[in-house]
C-alpha positions as CSV (number, residue, x, y, z in Angstrom):
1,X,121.3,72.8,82.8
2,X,122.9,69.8,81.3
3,X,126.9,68.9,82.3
4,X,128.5,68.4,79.1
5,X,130.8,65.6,80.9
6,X,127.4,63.9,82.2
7,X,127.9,61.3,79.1
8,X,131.5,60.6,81.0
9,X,131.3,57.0,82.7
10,X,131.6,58.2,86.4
11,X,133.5,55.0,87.1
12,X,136.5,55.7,85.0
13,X,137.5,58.7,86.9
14,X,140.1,60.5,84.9
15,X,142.0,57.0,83.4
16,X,141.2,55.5,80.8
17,X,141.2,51.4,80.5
18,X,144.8,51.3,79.2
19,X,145.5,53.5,82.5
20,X,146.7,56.5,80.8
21,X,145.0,59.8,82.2
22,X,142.4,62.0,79.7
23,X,142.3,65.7,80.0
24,X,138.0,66.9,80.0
25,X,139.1,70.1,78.1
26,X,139.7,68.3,75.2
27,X,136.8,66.6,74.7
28,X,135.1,66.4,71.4
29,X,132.1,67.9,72.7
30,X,133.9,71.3,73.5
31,X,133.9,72.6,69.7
32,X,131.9,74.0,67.0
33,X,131.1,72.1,64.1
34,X,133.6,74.0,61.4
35,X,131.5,73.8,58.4
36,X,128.4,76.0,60.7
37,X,130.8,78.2,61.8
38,X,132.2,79.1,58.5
39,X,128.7,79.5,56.7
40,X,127.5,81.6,59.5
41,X,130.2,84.2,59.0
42,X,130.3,84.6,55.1
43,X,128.9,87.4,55.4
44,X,132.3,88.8,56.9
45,X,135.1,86.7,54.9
46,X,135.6,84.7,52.1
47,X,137.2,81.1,52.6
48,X,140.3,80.5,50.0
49,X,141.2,77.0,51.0
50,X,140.4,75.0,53.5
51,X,142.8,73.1,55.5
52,X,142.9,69.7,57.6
53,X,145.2,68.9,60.1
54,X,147.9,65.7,59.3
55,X,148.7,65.0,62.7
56,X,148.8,65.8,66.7
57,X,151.8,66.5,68.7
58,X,151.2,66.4,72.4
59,X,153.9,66.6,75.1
């Protein structure tokens, strides 16, 4: 079984250069590529628009 955080530079820890601490459940490699997901499930809805996000607010 392959870590998905394997690709992580061990070194780092949990800061990255600028010192500022990055949160492993919200790494890119945690989701599903949109596009599959949708075409996989036409079968169940149809897709009227679809939407991108403009922006990220995190506290």
């Amino acid at each position: 079984m392959v870590c998905v955080f394997s690709r992580l530079n061990p070194y780092l820890g949990n800061k990255l250069k600028g010192g500022e601490l990055f949160d492993l459940s919200e790494s890119p490699l945690a989701y599903k590529n949109i596009d599959e997901v949708i075409e996989a499930e036409l079968d169940l809805f149809k897709p009227l628009v679809k939407l991108r996000p403009q922006g990220v607010v995190k506290r």
